[in-house]
C-alpha positions in Angstrom: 30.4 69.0 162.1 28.3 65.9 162.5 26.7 65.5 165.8 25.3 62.0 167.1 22.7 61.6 170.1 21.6 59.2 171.6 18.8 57.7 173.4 17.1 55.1 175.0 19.1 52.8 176.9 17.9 51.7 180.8 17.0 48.9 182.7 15.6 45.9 181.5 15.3 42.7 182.7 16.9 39.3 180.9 15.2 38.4 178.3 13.9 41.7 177.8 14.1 44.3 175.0 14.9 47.5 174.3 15.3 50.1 171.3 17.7 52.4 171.5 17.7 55.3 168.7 20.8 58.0 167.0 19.6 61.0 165.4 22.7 63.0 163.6 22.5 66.7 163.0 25.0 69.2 161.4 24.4 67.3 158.2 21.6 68.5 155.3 20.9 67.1 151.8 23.3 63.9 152.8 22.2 60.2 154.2 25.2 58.8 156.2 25.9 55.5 156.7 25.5 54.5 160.7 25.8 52.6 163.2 26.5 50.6 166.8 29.6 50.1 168.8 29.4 49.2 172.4 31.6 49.1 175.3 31.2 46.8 178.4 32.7 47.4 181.7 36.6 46.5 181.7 36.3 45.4 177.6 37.2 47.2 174.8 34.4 49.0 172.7 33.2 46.1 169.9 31.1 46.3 166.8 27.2 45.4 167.2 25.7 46.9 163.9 25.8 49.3 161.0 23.5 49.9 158.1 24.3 51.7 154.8 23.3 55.3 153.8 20.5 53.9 152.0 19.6 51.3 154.3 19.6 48.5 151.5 22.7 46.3 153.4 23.2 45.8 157.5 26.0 44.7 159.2 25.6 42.6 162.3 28.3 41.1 165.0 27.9 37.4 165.5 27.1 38.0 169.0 23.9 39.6 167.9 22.5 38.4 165.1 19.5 37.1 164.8 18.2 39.4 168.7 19.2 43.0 167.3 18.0 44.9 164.6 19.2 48.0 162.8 17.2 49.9 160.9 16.8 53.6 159.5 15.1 56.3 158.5 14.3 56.2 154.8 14.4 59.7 154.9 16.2 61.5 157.8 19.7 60.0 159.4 18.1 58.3 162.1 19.0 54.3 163.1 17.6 52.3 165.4 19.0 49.4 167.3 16.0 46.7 168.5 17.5 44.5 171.2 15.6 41.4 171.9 16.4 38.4 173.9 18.9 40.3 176.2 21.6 39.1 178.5 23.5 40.5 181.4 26.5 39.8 178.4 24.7 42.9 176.9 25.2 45.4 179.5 27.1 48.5 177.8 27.7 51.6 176.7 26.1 51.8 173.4 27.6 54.2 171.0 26.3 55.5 167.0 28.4 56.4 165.3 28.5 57.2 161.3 30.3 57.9 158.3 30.4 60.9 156.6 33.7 61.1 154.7 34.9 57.3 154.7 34.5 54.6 153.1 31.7 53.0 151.3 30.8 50.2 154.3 31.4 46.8 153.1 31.6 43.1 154.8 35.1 44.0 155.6 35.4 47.4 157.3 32.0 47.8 158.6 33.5 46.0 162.3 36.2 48.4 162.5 36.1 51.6 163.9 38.9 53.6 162.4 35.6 53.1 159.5 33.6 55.5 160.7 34.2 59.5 161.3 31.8 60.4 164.2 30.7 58.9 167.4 28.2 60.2 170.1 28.7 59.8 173.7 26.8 56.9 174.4 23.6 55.3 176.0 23.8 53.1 178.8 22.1 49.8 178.5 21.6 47.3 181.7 20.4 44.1 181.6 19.3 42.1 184.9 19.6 38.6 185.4 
């Protein structure tokens, strides 16, 4: 069974940034697609990011595009999340999560997460005003 974990959510101040990082283990000789739900106090967990198993295509919510990144290892099944320009509107729960035995991600599913098969349990970003 896959395993996701998380780290490096904290403090940071607005404005700030922040990488947070999802290594999955349980998995050899396959490259999962991944990616970056999150869940704010009193809101329902949302979208942020995924990327594809090969890292060609990403996946971004309008809320963060164009101040997050996702990004991969070419080689191991290990994403990355760069936050830039954060918000107090960013404080979370950030969860990875992957695919192992769904779909292909695609414009259409990649939001949604009955998509994805695995989640971990979550690094906690706050941001400051």
């Amino acid at each position: 069974q896959v395993q996701l974990q998380e780290s490096g959510g904290g403090l940071v101040q607005a404005g700030g940034s922040l990488t947070v990082s999802c290594a999955a283990s349980g998995v050899t000789g396959t490259r999962l697609a991944m990616g970056w739900f999150r869940q704010a106090p009193g809101k329902e967990r949302e979208f942020v990011a995924s990327i594809t198993w090969n890292g060609d295509t990403t996946f971004y919510a309008d809320s963060v595009k164009g101040r997050f990144t996702i990004s991969r290892d070419s080689a191991e099944n290990t994403v990355y999340l760069r936050l830039n320009s954060l918000t107090p509107e960013d404080t979370a729960v950030y969860y990875c999560t992957c695919i192992q035995w769904g779909p292909a991600l695609t414009n259409e599913n990649a939001k949604y997460a009955r998509t994805y098969d695995y989640w971990g349990q979550g690094t906690r970003v706050t941001v400051s005003s």
